[in-house]
N, C-alpha and C positions, 0 to 999 in steps of 0.2 A: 504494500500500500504506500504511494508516495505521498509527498508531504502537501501537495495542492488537494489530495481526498481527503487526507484528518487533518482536524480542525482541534488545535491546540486549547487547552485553557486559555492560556492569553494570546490572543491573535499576533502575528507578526506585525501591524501595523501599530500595536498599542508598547508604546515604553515606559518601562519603569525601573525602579531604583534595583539593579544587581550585582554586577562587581564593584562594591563600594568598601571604603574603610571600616564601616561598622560589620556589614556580612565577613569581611576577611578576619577580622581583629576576632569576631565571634566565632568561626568557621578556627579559628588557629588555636582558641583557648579549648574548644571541643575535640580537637584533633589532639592537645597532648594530653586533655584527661582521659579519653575514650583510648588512646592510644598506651598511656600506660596502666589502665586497667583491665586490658583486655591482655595486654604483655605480660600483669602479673597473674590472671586466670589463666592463661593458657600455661603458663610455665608449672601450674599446680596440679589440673587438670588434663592439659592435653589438648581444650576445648578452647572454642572463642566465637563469638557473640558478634551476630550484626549491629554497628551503628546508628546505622542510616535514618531508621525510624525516631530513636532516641534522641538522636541530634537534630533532628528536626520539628520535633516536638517543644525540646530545651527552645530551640533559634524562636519558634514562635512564640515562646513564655517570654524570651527577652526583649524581641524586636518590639514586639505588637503590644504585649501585657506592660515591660517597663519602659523602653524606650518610645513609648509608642508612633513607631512606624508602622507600613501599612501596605508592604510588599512580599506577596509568594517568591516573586524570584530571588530579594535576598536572602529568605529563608532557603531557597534550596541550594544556594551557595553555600552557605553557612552547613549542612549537611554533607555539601558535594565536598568540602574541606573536612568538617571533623569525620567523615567515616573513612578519608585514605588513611587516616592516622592509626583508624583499628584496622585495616587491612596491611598496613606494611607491616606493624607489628605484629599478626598472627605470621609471616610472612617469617618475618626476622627470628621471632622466637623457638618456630618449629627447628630451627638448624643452627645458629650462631653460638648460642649457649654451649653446645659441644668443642667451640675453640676455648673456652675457660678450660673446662674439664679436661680436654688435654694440655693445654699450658701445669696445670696444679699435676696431673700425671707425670707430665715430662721434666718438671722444671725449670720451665720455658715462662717466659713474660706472656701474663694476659695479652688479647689483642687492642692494641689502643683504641682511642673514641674516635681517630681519625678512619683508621679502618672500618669499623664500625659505620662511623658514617657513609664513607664513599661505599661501601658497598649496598647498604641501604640508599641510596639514594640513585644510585646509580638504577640498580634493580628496580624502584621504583619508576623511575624516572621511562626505562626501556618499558617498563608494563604499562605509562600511559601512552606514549608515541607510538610502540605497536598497534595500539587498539585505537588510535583515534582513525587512521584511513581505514579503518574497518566499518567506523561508525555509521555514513549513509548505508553500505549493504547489509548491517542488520540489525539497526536499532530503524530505519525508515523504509527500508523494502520490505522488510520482512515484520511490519510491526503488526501484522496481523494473523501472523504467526508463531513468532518469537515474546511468548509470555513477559519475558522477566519480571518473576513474582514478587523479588524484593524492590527492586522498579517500580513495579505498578503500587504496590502498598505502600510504600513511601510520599506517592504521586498523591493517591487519595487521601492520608496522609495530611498532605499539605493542602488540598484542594477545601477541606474540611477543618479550616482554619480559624475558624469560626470559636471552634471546641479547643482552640491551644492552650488556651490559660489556661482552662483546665486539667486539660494533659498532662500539661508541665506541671504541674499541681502533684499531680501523681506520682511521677518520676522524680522529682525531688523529697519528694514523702520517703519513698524507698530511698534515697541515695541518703535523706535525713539518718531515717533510722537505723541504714546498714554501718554506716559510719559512726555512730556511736557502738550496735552491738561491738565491731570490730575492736571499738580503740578496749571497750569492758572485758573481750575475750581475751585476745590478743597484747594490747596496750598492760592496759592494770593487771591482766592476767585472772580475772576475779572466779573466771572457772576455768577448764582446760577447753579450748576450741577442738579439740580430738579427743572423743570419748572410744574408749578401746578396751575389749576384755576379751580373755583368751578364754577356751572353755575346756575344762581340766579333765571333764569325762570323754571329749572328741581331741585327743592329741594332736596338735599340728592345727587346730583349725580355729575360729578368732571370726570375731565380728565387733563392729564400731562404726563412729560415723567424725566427720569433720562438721561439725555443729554450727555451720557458717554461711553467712546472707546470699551469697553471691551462689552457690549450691543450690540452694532452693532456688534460684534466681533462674539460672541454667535449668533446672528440671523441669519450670512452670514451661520456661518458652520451647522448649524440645520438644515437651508431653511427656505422656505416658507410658507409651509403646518404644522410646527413645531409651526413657529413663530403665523401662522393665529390663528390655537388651542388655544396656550394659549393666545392668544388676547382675544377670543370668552368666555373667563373663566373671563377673567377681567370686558366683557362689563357686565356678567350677573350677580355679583356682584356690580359694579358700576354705569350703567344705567338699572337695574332692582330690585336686590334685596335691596339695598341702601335707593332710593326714596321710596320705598313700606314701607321702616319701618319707615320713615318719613312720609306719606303719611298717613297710617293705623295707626300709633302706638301713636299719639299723647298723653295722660299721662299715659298711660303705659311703669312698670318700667317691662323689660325683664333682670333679673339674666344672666352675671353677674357684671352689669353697677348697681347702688345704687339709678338712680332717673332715671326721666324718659326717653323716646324717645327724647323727641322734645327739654328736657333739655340736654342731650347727645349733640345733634345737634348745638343748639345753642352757647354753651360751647367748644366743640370740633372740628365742624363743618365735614365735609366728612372722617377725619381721625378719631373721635370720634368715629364716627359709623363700620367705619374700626376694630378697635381696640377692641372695645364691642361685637360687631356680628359676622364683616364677618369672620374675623381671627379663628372664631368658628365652622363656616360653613365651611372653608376648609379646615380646619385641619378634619372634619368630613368624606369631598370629597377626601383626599387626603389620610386616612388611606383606606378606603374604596377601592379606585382605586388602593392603592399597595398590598393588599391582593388580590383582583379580577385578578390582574397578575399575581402571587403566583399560583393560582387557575388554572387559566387558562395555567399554565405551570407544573400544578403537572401531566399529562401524560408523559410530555417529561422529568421531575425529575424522573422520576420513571422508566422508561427507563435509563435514565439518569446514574443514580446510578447503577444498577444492572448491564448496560454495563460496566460504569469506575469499580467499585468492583470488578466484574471476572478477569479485566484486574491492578488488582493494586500490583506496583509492579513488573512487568513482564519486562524483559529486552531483547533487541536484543542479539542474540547471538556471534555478531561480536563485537571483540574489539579495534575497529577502536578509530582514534580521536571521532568521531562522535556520539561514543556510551558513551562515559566518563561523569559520574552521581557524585553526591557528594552518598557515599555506604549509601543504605538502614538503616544499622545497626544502622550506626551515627545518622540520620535522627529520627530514631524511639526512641533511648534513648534523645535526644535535645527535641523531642515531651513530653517525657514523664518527665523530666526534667520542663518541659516550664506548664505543667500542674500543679506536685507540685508548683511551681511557683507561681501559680495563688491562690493557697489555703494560701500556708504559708506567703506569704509576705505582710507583714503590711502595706503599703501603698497603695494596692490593695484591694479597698471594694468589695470583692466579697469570700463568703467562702466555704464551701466543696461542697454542694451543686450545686450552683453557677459555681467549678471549671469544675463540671458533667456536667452538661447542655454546658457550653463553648466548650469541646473537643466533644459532640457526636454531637451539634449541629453544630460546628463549621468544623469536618470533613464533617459531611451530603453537607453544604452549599457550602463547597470548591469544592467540588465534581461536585454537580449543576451548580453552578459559571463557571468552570472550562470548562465543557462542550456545557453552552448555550452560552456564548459567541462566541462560537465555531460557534453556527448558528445563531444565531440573534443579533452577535457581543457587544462590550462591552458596548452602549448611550442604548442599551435595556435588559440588564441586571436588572432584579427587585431587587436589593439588598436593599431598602426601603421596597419594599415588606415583605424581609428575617428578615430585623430587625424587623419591627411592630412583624413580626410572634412568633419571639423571646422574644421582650419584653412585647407579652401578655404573652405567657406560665410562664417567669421568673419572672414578675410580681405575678399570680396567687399563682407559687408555694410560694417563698419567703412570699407573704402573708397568704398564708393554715402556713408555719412554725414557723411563729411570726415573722418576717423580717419586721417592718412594718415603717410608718413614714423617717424621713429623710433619716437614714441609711437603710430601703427598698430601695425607689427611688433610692437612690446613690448606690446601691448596682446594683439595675433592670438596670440604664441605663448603667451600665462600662459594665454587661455583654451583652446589646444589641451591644455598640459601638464595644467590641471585636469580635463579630460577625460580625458585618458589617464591619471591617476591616479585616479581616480574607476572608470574600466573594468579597469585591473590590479587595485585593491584590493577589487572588488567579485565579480572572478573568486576570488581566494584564499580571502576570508572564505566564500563558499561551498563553498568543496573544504576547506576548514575545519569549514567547520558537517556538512558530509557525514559527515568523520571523528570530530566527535563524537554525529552520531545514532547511528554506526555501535556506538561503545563503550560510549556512554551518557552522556558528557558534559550538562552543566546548559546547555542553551541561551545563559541570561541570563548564565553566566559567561566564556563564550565573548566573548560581543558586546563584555561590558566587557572583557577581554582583546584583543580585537581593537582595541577604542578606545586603549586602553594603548599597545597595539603603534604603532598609527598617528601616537600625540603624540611617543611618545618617536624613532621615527621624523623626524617631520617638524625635530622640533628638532635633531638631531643634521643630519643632509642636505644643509642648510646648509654648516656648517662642513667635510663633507668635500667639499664642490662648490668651498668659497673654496679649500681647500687642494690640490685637483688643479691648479686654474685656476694660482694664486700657483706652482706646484710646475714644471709644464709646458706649462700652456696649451691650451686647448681647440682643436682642429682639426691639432693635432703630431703629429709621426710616434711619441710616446709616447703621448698620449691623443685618435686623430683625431676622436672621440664621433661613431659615422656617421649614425644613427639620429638628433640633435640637427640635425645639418650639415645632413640631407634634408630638416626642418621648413623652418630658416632658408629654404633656398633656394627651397622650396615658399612661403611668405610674401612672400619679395625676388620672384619672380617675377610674384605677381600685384600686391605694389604698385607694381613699378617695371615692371615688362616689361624686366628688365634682367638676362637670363640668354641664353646661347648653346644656344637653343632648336634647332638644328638637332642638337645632341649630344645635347641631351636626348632628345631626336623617336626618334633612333637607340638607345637603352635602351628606351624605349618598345615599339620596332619588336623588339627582342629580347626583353624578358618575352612577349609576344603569342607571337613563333616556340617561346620555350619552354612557354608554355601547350600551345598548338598540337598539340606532339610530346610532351605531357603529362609535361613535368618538372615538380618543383615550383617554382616560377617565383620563391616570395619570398626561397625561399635561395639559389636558384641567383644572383637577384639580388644578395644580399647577399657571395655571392661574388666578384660582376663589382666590385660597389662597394669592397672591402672589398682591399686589397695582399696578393698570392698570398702573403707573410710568417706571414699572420694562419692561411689555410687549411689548408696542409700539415698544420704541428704536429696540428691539429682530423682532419684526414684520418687521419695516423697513430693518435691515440686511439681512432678509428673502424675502424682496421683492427688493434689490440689489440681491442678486445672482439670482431671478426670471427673472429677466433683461436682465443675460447676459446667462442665460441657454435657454431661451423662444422658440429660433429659431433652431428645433432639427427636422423638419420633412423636406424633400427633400434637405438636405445639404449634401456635399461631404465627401468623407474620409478624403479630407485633411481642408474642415470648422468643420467639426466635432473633429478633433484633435486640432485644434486652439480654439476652444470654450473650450473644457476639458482642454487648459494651461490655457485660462485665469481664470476659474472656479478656477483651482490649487492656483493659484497665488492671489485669492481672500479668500483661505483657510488659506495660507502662511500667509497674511496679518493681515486676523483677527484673528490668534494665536497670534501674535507678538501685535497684539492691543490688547488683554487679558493679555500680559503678562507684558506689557510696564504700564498698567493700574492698574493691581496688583502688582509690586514691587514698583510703585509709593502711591498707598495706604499703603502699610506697611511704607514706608519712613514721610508720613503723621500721621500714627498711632507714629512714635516715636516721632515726633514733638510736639504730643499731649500732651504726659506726660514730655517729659525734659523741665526744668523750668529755667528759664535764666532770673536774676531779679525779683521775683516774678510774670511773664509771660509765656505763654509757647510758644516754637519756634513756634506752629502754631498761636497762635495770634500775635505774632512779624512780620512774613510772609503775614498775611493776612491785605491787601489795600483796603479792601470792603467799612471802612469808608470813604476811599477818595475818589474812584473809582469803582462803580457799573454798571455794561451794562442791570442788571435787564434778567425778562425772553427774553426778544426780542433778547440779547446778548447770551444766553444758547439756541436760537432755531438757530442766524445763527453761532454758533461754531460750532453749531452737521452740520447744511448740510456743513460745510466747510470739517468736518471729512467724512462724504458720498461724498462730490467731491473728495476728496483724494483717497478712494477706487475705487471709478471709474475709477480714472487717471493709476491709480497701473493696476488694472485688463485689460484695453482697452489697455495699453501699452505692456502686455505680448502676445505677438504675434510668432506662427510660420513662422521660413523663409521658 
């Protein structure tokens, strides 16, 4: 459908206020809250959370409600900015966190914040300019076919602007309250945020939960059937595979723990065997399950590509507002620019080779990215998939060329990371460009707002990467970064052949069984990898929104509209509990390190020595925080 058949929210002939100091300034502050609390979710979870909606909810609460202005399209700048910031950071975090981890292994210098940057920005940067001459062949020929579900919800969204204060109302409720639970659990320490009991008549096996906002937060907007999966990964890791190796293994030593089973057990107890085994086994199941989606969508890549290719490039013929691009030409020497780039600059371990593999790999992926989110929107995007895929081939080659050893690895994982940031920021800018065909947004203001989004991004990213590391440490039962740790070990593996491939083989052998009896294999994996801790909480979010969705069969048009607000308004809530729980983490992480008397502000804060509620105290905070949602949700009512 071309752009003279739809008929935009705001017509091409009508202008108003868009790329302006207030949308950027708003659009920048969104991007690095959203960006570093989606950087500290994922690095605990594994998981990460659309912006898009949340930020544009915020932009309306501030433009319209306090600044009062009185413009859609600043708001969707202000969105089109804050949500690169949580997409480079899902981007960054899935893979970079592994260059600590082996810096602290090797004895080698962390990687600086320069590196850091340039390669976040860079990868950024290539994930917009790929997808923008994408953009007329499938955000406007194909927009009558190409859904983009977080696009168009965002769109509506915005169109329905009417309802922002209130919105925003909500999402600050939650971001209110998450951030204090957080600073109570966390901060003061006033109960344990990880409730955890092992259970003495089942050896080996253990149940608990991470009693924390941002969990329930995740659970509500996944659902149910989301949260159930990855529960169902957890129990068969913790009440099956667990006890079995307690059970069976009694003095045998299984590589790559140095004594035996039942010494593991006894020394380390339910997180020993965690640690030793299962970590091995899902990282097994979880390479496994992101290639298998790879796979399973190389028809529609391949389509994929040959449709975006014919069409790359192509512009409408009309020179309306509407058609205004940042020019090809620019696009393609900045591309071509951004590749030397990648070869010549010192701080960038990655070299000729390396720079090859980044731009044919990293156009292919933007391409793919670009288009499947398009129909299977952006929470099903295999970009895990794209990376494994990446950092076998870049692996293999770099070691056929002598690349081998630390500077291998360090070289294999910056080109996976720039890949997968490249393939997440190429997804968003497109469900982006979606939701401003949809209003009527200025193409060309978008793009540079996307670029905006993606510098101020990369520059920030850095510093919240050095301060989780300095805070807690990459691979901790505070920030295990699982999705990082699966890179690493997919790298360690092929350059050293130095992994307990028989646990792996066994993850392996499980994503196939779950394909098989058609679960979805990459959550359920992520559940096997991932301490039943993390699931539960996710599980219960999922079985609150199960709650208040339940009663969908013989209900009216007008119960059925009333049920879809409160639904909304349980989504509203737990973004703002994701995001009130993530900048309060980062506020803990700097506590960690700044030192006041030889103390640091967080053992100054924390009263645990006077004042302990123990788990009993962390089970009624969490249903306190679930009667909260309830309250929120039952109260949004149509009149």
């Amino acid at each position: 459908m071309e752009t003279s058949e739809f008929k935009p929210f705001i017509p091409a002939d009508k202008k108003l206020p868009e790329l302006t100091v207030t949308s950027i300034i708003t659009g920048v502050i969104l991007a690095v809250v959203f960006g570093a609390a989606n950087a500290y979710l994922g690095l605990r979870v594994g998981m990460t959370v659309s912006a898009s909606i949340p930020a544009a909810v915020i932009s309306m609460g501030v433009i319209r409600m306090i600044l009062k202005r009185d413009s859609i399209l600043e708001n969707n700048i202000v969105q089109t900015i804050g949500s690169a910031g949580e997409s480079l950071a899902a981007g960054a975090i899935f893979t970079l966190p592994a260059l600590f981890m082996w810096a602290k292994e090797f004895g080698e210098k962390s990687p600086s914040l320069l590196t850091i940057t340039m390669i976040a920005l860079i990868g950024g940067l290539l994930g917009v300019f790929f997808m923008i001459p994408l953009r007329h062949a499938l955000i406007v020929k194909e927009h009558g076919t190409l859904p983009y579900p977080e696009g168009q919800a965002c769109s509506e969204v915005l169109i329905a602007g009417e309802e922002g204060g209130k919105k925003a109302g909500i999402v600050f409720k939650g971001l209110g309250i998450a951030a204090l639970y957080k600073f109570i659990a966390d901060g003061l320490k006033l109960f344990p945020s990880e409730v955890d009991y092992s259970i003495g008549a089942y050896k080996g096996s253990g149940i608990g939960g991470d009693v924390l906002p941002a969990l329930l937060g995740v659970g509500y907007i996944c659902g149910p059937r989301v949260g159930a999966v990855l529960t169902a990964g957890g129990f068969l890791a913790w009440f099956v595979l667990m006890p079995l190796f307690v059970l069976l293994g009694g003095s045998t030593v299984i590589f790559p723990a140095t004594v035996s089973i039942s010494e593991v057990f006894a020394n380390g107890g339910t997180w020993g065997l965690w640690s030793n085994y299962i970590r091995y086994v899902g990282a097994g199941a979880l390479a496994t399950a992101g290639i298998i989606s790879l796979i399973k969508n190389l028809p529609l890549i391949a389509k994929t590509f040959a449709q975006a290719f014919k069409g790359f490039g192509s512009k409408s013929e009309s020179n309306d507002r509407l058609s205004s691009e940042l020019p090809m030409n620019i696009i393609m020497i900045i591309v071509g620019v951004l590749a030397i780039a990648l070869w010549l600059i010192p701080s960038i371990p990655v070299n000729f080779v390396g720079a090859i593999i980044i731009i044919i790999f990293g156009f292919f992926f933007a391409t793919v990215s670009s288009r499947m989110v398009g129909i299977v929107g952006s929470s099903n995007n295999p970009v895990s998939g794209m990376a494994i895929a990446t950092l076998l081939i870049a692996t293999i080659i770099l070691k056929a060329t002598g690349k081998i050893g630390f500077a291998g690895m360090t070289s294999a994982i910056s080109i996976g990371s720039i890949i997968c940031i490249i393939a997440a920021i190429a997804g968003d800018t497109s469900q982006d460009l979606k939701t401003g065909y949809i209003i009527g947004s200025t193409p060309k203001a978008q793009q540079i707002g996307e670029v905006i989004g993606v510098a101020i991004s990369a520059i920030t990213i850095g510093g919240v990467l050095y301060l989780l590391n300095a805070a807690w440490g990459y691979g901790s039962s505070e920030l295990p970064a699982p999705q990082a740790t699966l890179m690493k070990l997919v790298v360690e593996g092929i350059m050293s052949g130095n992994l307990p491939w028989n646990l792996v083989f066994v993850g392996v052998a499980i994503t196939i069984t779950a394909e098989l009896i058609q679960i979805p294999s990459l959550v359920f994996a992520i559940g096997l990898y991932l301490p039943i801790h993390l699931s539960l909480p996710i599980l219960i979010g999922g079985l609150v929104r199960w709650f208040f969705e339940r009663k969908k069969a013989e209900e009216t048009e007008e119960q059925a509209k009333a049920r879809a607000t409160k639904v909304e308004a349980g989504v509203l809530y737990s973004s703002g509990l994701i995001a009130g729980e993530g900048i309060v983490g980062i506020l803990l992480a700097v506590f960690a390190v700044i030192k006041v008397g030889g103390k640091s502000l967080g053992d100054i804060v924390d009263i645990s020595g006077a004042v302990n509620l123990g788990n009993l105290g962390g089970i009624v905070f969490f249903a306190l925080l679930i009667v909260s949602m309830c309250l929120i949700i039952r109260e949004k009512k149509t009149k």
